[in-house]
C-alpha positions in Angstrom: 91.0 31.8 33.4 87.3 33.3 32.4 86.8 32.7 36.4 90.1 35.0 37.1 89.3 37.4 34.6 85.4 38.3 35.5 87.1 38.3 39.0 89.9 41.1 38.2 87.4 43.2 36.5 85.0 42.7 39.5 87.3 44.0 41.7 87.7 47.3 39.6 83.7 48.4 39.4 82.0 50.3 41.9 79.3 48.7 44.2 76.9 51.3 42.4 77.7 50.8 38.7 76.7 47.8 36.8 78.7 45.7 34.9 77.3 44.1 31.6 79.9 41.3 30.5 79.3 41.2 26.7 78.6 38.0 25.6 78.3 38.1 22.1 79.9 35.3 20.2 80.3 33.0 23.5 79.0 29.9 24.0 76.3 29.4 26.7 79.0 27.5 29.1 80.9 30.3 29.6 77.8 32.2 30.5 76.4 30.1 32.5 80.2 30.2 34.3 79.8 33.7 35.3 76.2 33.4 36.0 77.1 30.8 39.0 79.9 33.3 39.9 77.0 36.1 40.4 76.4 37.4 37.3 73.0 38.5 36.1 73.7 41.4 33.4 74.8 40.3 30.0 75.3 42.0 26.6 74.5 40.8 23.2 73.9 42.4 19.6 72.9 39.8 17.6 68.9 39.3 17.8 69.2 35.7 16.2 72.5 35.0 19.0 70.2 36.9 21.9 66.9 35.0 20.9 68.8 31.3 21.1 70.4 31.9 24.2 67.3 33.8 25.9 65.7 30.0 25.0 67.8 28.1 27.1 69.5 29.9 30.1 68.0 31.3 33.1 64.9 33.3 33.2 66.6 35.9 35.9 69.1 37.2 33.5 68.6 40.9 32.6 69.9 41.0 28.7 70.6 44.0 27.7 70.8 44.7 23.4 74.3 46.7 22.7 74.1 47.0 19.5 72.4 48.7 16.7 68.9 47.9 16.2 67.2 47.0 12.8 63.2 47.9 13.2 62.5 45.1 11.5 64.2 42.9 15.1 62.6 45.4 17.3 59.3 42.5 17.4 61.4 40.0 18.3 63.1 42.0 22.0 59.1 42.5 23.6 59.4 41.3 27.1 63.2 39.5 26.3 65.6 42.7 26.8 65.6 44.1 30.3 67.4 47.3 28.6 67.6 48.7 24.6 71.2 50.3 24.3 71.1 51.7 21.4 68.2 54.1 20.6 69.4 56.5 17.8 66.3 57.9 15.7 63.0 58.7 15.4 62.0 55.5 13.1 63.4 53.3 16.0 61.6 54.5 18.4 58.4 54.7 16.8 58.9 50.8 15.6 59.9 50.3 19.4 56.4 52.1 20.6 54.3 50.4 18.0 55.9 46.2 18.7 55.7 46.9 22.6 52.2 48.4 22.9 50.6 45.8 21.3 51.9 43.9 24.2 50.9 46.4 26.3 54.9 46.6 27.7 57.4 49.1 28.7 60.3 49.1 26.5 63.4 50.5 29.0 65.8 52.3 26.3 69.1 54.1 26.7 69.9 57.2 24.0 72.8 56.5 22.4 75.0 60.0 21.8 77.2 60.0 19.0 79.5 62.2 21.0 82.7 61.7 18.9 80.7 63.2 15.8 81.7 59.8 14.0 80.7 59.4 10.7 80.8 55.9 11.4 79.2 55.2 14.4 75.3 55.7 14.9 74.2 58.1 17.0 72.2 61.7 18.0 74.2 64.4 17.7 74.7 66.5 21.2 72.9 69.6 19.1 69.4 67.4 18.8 69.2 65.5 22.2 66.9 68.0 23.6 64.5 67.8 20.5 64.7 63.9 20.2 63.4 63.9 24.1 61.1 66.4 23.2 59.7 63.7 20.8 59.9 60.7 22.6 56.9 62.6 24.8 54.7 60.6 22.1 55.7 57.2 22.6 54.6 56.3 26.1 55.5 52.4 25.9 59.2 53.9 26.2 60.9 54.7 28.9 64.1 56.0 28.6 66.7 55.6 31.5 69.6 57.7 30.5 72.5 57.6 27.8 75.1 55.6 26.0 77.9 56.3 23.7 80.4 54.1 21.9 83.9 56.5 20.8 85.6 56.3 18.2 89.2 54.8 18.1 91.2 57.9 19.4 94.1 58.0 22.1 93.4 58.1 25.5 94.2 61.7 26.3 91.2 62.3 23.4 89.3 59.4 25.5 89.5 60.8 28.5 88.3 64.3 27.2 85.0 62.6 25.2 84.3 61.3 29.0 84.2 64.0 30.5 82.1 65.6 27.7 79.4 63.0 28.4 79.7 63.4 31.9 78.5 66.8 31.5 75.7 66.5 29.5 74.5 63.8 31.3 74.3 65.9 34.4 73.3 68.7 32.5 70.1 66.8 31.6 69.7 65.2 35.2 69.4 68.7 36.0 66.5 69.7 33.6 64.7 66.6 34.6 65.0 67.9 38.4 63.4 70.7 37.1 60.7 69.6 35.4 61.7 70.8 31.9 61.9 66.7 30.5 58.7 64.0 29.7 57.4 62.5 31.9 58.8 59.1 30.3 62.5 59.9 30.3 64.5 59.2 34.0 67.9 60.4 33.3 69.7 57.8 35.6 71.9 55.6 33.4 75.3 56.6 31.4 76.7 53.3 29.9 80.2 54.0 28.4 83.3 52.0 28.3 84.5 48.8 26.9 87.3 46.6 27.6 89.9 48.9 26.8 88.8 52.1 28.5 86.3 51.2 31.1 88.6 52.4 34.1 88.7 55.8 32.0 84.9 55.8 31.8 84.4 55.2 35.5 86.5 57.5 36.1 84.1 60.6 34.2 80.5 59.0 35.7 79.8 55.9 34.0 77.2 53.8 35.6 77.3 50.7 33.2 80.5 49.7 31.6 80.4 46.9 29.0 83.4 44.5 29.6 83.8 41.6 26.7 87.3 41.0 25.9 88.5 41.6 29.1 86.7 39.2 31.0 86.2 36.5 27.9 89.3 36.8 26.3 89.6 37.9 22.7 87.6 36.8 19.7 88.6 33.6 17.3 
């Protein structure tokens, strides 16, 4: 089933978009299952989960951290995470520029947008993204590859619409990149959006990443 499942998904994603299967909670076979099926990017948001399986599976995996980041974990992702997700404040990403220059590495981040205004969900605000670039000019251990957003449970008409609204800034800051108006350490390249539920949606509006769990693993126990 797991075979079938990673399989249909496949089948769905664009040759030029990447697609994470979210890993969290699974045990190592079943990663190591889609891994001899192809399949290099993988999702986790546990550092404790991450650092145990980074041990013990292959060294070619590109893990990517989806969730939110304490500072006090940021040590322990320094030349593990091929991609930070989940970037969403100042304090992050000065704890992020002070654990990976003392390894003299590169951290590659995403921004994550709280583009549903959600009180609940972490985030910058659309009104601050320029500002919070801005200040990322000081941290030049990070380089930031684009944006990500996680929505809040709404319907899929209000889905579709928060899509499209990151579709548009995200070309509206490719644009003031091409002009020369961004750091010199931000590439606006990457818009990770949609999960299981809604991924089709977010291809649909411009995603680049989509992060598939449910769909390809089944559901939680």
């Amino acid at each position: 089933m797991l075979k079938t499942n990673y399989r249909r998904v496949l089948k769905l994603i664009p040759l030029n978009v990447k697609l994470i299967t979210v890993s969290k909670f699974k045990p190592v076979e079943d990663i190591m299952t889609l891994y001899s099926l192809g399949q290099r990017d993988f999702g986790e948001n546990r550092v404790q989960e991450f650092l145990e399986k980074f041990e013990i599976l292959p060294i070619d995996i590109r893990w990517h951290f989806i969730g939110t980041l304490q500072t006090n974990k940021v040590k322990y992702l320094v030349n593990k995470t091929y991609l930070i997700h989940s970037l969403n404040s100042l304090p992050l990403a000065k704890e992020i520029e002070k654990c990976f220059s003392k390894l003299n590495s590169i951290a590659q981040v995403l921004i994550q947008i709280n583009i549903g205004k959600d009180h609940n969900k972490s985030g910058i605000s659309t009104e601050n993204i320029y500002e919070f670039i801005q200040e990322l000019a000081l941290y030049p251990h990070i380089k930031v590859l684009g944006f990500m957003t996680i929505l809040p449970i709404v319907d899929i008409a209000s889905t579709v619409i928060l899509y499209k609204e990151m579709k548009s800034l995200y070309e509206r800051y490719r644009a003031l990149q091409s002009e020369g108006k961004l750091p010199s350490n931000i590439n606006i390249s990457e818009l990770s959006m949609g999960m299981s539920d809604d991924f089709v949606e977010a291809l649909e509006n411009g995603a680049t990443m989509v992060r598939v769990g449910s769909k390809i693993f089944g559901q939680r126990n």
